[in-house]
N, C-alpha and C positions, 0 to 999 in steps of 0.2 A: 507603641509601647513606651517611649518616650515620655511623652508627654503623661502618659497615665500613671507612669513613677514618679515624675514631677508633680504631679497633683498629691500624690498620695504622700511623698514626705513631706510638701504643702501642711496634710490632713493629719502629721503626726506633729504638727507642730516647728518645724524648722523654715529659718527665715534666714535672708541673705546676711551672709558671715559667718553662718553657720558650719558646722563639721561634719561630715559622712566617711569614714573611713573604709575602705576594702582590702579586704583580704582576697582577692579573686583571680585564676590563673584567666591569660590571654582568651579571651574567649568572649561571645555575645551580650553575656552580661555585666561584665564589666564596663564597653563600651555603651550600656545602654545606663548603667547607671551612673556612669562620665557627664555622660550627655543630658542625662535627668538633673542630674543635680548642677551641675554647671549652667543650666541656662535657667535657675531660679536663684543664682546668686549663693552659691553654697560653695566652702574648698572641697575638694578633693583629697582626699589622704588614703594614697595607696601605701599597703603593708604587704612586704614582699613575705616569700612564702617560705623564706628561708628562717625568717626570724623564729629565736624560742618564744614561746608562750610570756614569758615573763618580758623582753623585748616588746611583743606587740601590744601588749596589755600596757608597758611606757609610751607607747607613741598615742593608742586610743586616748589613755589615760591625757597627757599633755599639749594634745591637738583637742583635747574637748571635745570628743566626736559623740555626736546625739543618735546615730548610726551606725552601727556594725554588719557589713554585710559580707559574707563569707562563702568561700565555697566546702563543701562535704571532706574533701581531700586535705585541709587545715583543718579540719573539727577541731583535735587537742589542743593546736594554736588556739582558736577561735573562741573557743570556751573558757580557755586561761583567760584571757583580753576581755572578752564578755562580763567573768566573774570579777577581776580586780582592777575593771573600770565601772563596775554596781552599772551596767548596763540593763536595762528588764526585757521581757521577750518580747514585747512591741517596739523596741530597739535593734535587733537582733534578727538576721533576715541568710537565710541557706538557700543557697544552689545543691539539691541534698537534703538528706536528711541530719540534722544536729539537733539532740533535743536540746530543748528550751530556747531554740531559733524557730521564726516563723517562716514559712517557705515566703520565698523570693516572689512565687507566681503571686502569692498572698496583697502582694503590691499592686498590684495590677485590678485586684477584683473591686470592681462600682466605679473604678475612677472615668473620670470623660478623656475622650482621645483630642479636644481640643486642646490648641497652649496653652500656659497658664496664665492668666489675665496680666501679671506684672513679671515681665523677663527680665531679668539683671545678670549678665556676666559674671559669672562665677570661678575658679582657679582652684588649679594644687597646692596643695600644700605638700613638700619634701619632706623627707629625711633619706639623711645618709648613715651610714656605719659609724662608730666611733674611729677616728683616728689620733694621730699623735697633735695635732692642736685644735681640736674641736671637740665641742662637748658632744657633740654626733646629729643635731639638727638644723636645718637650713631655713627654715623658718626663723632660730632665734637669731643664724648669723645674718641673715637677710634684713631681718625686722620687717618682715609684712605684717601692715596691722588692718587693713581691709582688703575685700576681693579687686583685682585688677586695678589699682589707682590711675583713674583716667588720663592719661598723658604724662605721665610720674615717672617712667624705666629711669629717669638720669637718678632718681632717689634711690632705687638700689644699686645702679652703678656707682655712686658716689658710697653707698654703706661699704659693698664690697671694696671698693678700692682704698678707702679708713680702714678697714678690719684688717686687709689682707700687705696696706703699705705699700702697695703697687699703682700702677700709671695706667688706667682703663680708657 
């Protein structure tokens, strides 16, 4: 099932450095669309389930996500995020029913259960809450500007430790 997600965000046009965001509680498909998209070079951007609608609609919106895939129990999240990131319904993917999402199995239909010919490492992308000194995302405090920089951790250990004035 893997692999046939990977193909199929492949087939909807996303390429490594790309955005997929989820909205999706602990559960199979989430994990499987982790793992879809992570080993064609895509971030990660999970959107916890607590967030309001106008919340997750800043994070899809700001992470560039080419992907929204949600489960049924967010609908009104999902739909707000949907609408005011201009998402279209071949964007937009339910565990459920959510109109103007296309169902999740939808992923899955014609794709090959082979890898996908070019694997590239792929990653999360964060966000945090607003707090009292941060504008609320760890992406912009980090500055990751592609997926996994090969042998690079001392580049964001060195950002956090400038940002934050501390000894890492």
């Amino acid at each position: 099932r893997v692999n046939r997600i990977s193909h199929a965000l492949q087939a909807l046009g996303l390429h490594r450095g790309d955005h997929v965001a989820l909205l999706l509680p602990n559960a199979l498909e989430w994990i499987e669309s982790y793992l879809a998209a992570t080993q064609i070079g895509l971030y990660v951007t999970p959107i916890n389930w607590y967030l309001t609608g106008e919340e997750a609609a800043y994070i899809v919106e700001n992470c560039d996500a080419r992907v929204l895939i949600a489960d049924v129990h967010y609908a009104a999240t999902a739909l707000q995020a949907a609408r005011e990131a201009s998402l279209a319904e071949n964007q937009c993917y339910t565990v459920g029913d959510i109109p103007g999402f296309s169902p999740y199995e939808s992923l899955l239909a014609g794709q090959p259960e082979t890898p996908p010919d070019e694997r590239s490492a792929g990653t999360l992308m964060l966000y945090t809450g607003p707090g009292e000194e941060t504008d609320g995302d760890l992406a912009e405090k980090v500055d990751i500007s592609s997926p996994n920089p090969p042998g690079d951790e001392s580049r964001i250990i060195r950002t956090l430790s400038q940002q934050e004035g501390s000894r890492l």
